[in-house]
C-alpha positions in Angstrom: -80.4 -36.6 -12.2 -79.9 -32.9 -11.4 -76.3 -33.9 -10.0 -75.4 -35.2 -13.1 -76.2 -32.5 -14.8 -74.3 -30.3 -12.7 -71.1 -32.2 -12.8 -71.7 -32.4 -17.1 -72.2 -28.9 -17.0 -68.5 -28.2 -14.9 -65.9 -28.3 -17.8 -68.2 -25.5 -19.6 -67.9 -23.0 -16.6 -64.4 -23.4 -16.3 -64.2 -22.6 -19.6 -65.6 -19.3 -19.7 -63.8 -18.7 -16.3 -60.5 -19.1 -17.9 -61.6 -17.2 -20.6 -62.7 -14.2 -18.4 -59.1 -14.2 -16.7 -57.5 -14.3 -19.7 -59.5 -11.7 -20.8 -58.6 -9.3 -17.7 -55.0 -10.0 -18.6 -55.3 -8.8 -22.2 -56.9 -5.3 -21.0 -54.7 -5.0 -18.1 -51.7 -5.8 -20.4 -53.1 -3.0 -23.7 -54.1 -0.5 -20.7 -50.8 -0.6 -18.8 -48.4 2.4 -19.0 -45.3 0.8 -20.8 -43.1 4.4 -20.0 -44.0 3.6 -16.2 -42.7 0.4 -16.8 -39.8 1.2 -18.8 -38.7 3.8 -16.3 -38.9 1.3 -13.5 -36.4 -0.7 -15.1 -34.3 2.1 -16.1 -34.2 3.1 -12.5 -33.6 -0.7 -11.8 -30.5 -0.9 -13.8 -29.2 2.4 -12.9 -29.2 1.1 -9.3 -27.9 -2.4 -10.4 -25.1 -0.3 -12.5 -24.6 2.4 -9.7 -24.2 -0.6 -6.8 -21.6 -2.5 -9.7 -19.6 1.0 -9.7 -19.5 1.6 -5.8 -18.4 -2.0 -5.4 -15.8 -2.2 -8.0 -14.5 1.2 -6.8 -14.3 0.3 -3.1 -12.9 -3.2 -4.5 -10.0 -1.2 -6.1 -9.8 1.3 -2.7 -8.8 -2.0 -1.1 -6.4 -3.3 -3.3 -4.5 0.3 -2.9 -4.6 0.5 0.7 -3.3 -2.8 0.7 -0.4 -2.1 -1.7 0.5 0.7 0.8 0.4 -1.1 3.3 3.0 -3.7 2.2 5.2 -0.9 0.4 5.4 0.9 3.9 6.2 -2.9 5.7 8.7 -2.7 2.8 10.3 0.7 3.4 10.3 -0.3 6.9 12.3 -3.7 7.2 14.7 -2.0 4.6 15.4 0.4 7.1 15.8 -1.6 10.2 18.1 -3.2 8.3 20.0 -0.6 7.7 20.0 1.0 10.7 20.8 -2.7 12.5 23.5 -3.0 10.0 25.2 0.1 10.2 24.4 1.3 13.9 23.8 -1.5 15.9 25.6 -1.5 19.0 26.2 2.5 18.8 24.2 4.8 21.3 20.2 5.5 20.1 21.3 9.2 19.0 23.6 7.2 16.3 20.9 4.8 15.7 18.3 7.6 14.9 21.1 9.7 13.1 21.4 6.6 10.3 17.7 6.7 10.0 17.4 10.1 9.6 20.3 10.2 6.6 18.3 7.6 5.1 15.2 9.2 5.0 17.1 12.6 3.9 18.1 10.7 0.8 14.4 9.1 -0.1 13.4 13.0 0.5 16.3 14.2 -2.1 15.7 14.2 -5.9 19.0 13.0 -7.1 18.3 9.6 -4.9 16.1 6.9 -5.6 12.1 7.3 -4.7 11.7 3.8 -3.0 13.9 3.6 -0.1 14.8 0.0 -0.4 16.1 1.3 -3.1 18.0 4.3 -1.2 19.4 1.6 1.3 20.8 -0.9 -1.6 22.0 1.6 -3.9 25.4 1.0 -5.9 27.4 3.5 -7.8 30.5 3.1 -9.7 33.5 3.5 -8.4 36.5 4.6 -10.7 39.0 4.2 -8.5 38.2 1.1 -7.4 37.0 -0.4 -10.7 33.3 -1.7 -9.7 30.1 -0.8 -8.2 29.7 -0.1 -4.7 27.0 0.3 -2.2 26.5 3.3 -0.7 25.6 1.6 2.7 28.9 -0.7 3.7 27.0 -4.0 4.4 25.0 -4.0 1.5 28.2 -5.6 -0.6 28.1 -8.8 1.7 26.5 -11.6 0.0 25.8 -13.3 3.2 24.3 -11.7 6.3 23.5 -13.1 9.5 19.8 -12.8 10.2 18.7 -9.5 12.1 17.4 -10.6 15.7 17.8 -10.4 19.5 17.2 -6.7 21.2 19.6 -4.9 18.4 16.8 -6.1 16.3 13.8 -5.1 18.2 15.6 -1.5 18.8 16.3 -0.9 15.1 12.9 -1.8 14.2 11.1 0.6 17.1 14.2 3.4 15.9 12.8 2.5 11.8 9.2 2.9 12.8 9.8 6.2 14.6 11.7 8.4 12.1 10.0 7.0 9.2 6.3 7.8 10.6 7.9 11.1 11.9 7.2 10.8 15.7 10.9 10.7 15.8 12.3 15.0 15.5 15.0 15.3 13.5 18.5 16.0 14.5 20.5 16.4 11.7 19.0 18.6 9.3 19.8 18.0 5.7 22.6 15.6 7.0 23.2 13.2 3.9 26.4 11.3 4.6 28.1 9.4 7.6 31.2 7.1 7.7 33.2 5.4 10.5 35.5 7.2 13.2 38.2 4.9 12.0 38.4 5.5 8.3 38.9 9.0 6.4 37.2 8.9 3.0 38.2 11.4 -0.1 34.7 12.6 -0.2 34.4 13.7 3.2 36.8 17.2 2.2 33.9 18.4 0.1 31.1 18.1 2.7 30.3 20.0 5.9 30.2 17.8 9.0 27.4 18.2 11.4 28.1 16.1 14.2 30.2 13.1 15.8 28.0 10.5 17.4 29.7 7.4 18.6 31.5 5.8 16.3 30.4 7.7 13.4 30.7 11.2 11.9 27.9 12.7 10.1 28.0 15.5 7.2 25.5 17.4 5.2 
């Protein structure tokens, strides 16, 4: 008999148990300190916003490092190229002395900034009625592919002068043209030095 009325008696205790909690959790909920609270998650968003910011500006820190780093492989096959083009075969004092005149050019104002754009430069030519490069083998619509050792020394010669571990030679020297050929321009520049099979001016 007594069980019985313990176990009749159960649903009323749990009752006023549930009751007392939820009682707690209304004080608890009209004592807390809301501007505690609402500083919390202030702070909490300013992190959240700050860690957003830090990533999307390392994100973009990225993306330009990695745009350099193709612009420079860029700049550099363009001027392999043109040193493989223009020098190849010739002594590595010729080799480096194309490169350099390249470079001088990026460096000068009245030339092109990008130095792919240096290398495949065309002006017009009066005399001969169209555009023309200002690098000879830039014209060719064909080119065999650059390889072998000529290739591996133009590239090494590119990297060199273009990272500057390479010291300059021909100061301020801005134009070169074949042994063999004699153009009208070359009366109005001052030539700097003969290497191999090419003269150089400034």
């Amino acid at each position: 008999m007594r069980g019985h009325d313990s176990f009749s008696g159960l649903p009323s205790r749990l009752y006023w148990a549930l009751a007392d909690a939820r009682r707690s959790l209304r004080l608890f909920w009209h004592r807390a300190d809301f501007e505690a609270m609402a500083g919390v998650l202030l702070v909490g968003a300013l992190l959240a916003g700050f860690g957003f910011g830090l990533h999307a500006v390392f994100a973009r820190q990225d993306a330009v490092r990695d745009m350099a780093r193709q612009a420079e492989a860029r700049d550099l096959e363009c001027l392999a190229r043109n040193v493989y083009f223009e020098a190849r075969g010739e002594p590595a004092a010729g080799q480096y002395a194309v490169a350099e005149v390249t470079m001088n050019r990026r460096a000068a104002s009245r030339y092109p900034e990008a130095l792919c754009d240096v290398v495949y430069q065309k002006n017009w030519d009066a005399v001969r009625g169209r555009y023309v490069g200002a690098f000879s083998w830039t014209e060719f619509k064909v080119l065999p592919d650059p390889r072998g050792e000529d290739w591996e020394r133009a590239q090494k010669v590119a990297e060199e002068v273009y990272s500057g571990r390479h010291v300059p030679s021909l100061q301020g020297a801005m134009y070169f043209h074949a042994t063999y050929i004699r153009p009208a321009w070359a009366k109005q520049k001052q030539p700097v030095a003969r290497i191999g099979r090419h003269v150089f001016y400034r």
